[in-house]
C-alpha positions in Angstrom: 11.2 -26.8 -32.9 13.7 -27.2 -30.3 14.2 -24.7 -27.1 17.6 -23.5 -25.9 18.4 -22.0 -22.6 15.7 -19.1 -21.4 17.3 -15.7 -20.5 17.8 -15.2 -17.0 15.2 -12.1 -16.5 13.3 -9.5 -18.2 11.6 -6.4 -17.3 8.7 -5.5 -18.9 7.0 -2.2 -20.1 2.9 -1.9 -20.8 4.0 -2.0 -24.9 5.3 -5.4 -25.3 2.7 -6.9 -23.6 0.0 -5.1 -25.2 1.5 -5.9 -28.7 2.1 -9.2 -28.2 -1.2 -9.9 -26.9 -2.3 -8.3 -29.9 -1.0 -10.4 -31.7 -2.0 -13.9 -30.0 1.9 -14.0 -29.0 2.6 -13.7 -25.4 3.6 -17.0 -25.3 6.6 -15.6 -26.7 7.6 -14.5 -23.3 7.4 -18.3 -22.0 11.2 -18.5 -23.4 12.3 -16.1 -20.6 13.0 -17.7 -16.9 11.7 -14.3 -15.0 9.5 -11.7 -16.0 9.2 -8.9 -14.1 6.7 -6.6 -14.6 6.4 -3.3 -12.6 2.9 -2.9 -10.8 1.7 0.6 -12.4 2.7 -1.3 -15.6 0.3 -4.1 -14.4 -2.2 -2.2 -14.1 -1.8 0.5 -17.3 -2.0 -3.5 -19.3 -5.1 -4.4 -17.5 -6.7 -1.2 -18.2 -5.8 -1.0 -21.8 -6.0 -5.0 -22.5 -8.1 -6.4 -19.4 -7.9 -10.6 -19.9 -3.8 -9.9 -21.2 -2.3 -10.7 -18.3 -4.7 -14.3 -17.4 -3.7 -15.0 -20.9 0.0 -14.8 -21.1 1.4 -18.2 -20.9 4.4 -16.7 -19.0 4.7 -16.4 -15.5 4.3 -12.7 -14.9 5.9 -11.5 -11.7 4.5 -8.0 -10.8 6.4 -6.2 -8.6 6.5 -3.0 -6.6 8.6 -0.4 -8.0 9.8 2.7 -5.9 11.8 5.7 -7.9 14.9 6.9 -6.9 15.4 9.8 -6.2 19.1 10.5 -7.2 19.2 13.9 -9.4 20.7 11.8 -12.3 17.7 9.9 -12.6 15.3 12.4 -11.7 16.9 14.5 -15.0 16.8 12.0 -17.4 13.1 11.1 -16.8 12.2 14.3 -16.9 14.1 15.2 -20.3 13.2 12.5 -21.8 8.7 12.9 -20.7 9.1 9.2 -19.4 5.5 8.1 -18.1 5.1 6.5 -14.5 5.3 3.1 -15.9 8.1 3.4 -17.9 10.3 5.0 -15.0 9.1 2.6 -12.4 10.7 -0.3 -15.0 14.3 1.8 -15.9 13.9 1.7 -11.7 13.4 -2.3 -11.5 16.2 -2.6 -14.5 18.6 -0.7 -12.0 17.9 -3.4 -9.5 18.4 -6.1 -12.3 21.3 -5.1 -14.3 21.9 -8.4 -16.2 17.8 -8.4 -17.3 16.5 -7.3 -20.7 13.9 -4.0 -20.8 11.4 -4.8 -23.2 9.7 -1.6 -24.4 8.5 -0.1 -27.6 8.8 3.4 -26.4 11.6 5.3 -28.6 12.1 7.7 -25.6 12.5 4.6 -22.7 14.6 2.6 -25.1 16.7 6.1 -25.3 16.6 6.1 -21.5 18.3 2.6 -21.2 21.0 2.9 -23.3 22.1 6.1 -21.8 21.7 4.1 -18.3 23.7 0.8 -20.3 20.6 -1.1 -20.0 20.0 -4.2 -22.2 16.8 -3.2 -24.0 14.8 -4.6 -26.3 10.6 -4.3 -28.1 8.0 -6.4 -29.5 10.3 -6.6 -33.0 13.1 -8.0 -31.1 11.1 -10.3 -29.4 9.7 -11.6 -32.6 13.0 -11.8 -34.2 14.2 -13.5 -31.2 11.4 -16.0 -31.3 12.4 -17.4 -34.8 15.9 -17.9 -34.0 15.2 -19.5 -30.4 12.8 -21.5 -32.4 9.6 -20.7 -31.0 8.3 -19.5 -34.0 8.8 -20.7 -37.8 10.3 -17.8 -40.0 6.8 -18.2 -42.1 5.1 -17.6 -38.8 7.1 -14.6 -38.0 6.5 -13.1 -41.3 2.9 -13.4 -40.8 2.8 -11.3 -37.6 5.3 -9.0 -38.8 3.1 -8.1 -41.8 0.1 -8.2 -39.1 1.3 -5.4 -37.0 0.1 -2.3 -38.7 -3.5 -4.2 -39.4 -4.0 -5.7 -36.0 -2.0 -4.3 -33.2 -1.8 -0.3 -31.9 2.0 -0.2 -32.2 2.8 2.5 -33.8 6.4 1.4 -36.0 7.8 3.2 -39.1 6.9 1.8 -42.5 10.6 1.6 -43.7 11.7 0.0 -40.4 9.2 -2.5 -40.3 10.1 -3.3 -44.0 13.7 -3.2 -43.2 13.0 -6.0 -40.6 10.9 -8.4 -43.0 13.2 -8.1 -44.9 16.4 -9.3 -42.3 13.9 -12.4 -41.7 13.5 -13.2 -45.6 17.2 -13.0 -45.8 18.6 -14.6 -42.4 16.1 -17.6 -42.6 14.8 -17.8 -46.0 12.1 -16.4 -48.3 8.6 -16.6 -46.6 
């Protein structure tokens, strides 16, 4: 399977690394030349998935977060119930403009857009990993359908479905 040119940067929330270890997939995040992952996310992973972060094949750069303070900010993580970790990576994105938040929270994801981040979950990853190559469209299939059975992502019936289905017909029946 032949590799193209890794993204610059990403930022990573506790969800995508969870899932993905889940999975047996966090080599998926190899593909990606930095990734950043605040330290109260660091720590939420190892809490909740202890030997994730030896195991990801990634370099995983934690890094100290502080909040701003601006009222802006302040409002929209407030609004929106963001948890520490997922403010203290919006607050790394800020820093990184260019770099791609991975989270699977609906409300974070929310948060980015309205803040014209890049953002992106464990589905786009997946997706991401068939077309970069990293991944056969069988294999993606496989750990699409695995999701509900052997991860704690919690992802609509109908949008998973919808997504299987976009694989089966952008790279063939699997």
């Amino acid at each position: 399977m032949a590799k193209t040119r890794p993204t610059p940067k990403v930022v990573c929330d506790a969800g995508p690394l969870i899932h993905l270890d889940e999975l047996e997939s966090l080599d998926l995040l190899a593909d990606f030349d930095v990734v950043m992952v605040p330290d109260i996310v660091w720590r939420e992973v190892a809490q909740h998935r202890a030997d994730a972060l030896g195991r990801a094949a990634a370099d995983l750069t934690r890094v100290e977060v502080s909040l701003p303070g601006e009222a802006g900010f302040q409002i929209l993580i407030r609004a929106l119930s963001l948890d520490a970790g997922e403010q203290a990576a919006l607050a790394l994105m800020r820093q990184y403009p260019q770099a791609i938040l991975l989270t699977d929270d609906a409300a974070a994801r929310l948060a980015a857009q309205q803040l014209g981040m890049r953002v992106h979950g464990t589905l786009g990853v997946l997706l991401r990993a068939v077309r970069r190559g990293q991944r056969t469209p069988e294999e993606v299939l496989a750990l699409l359908h695995a999701i509900p059975r052997q991860t704690t992502l919690y992802i609509r019936p109908d949008l998973l479905n919808a997504v299987i289905a976009r694989v089966q017909q952008e790279f063939g029946p699997g």
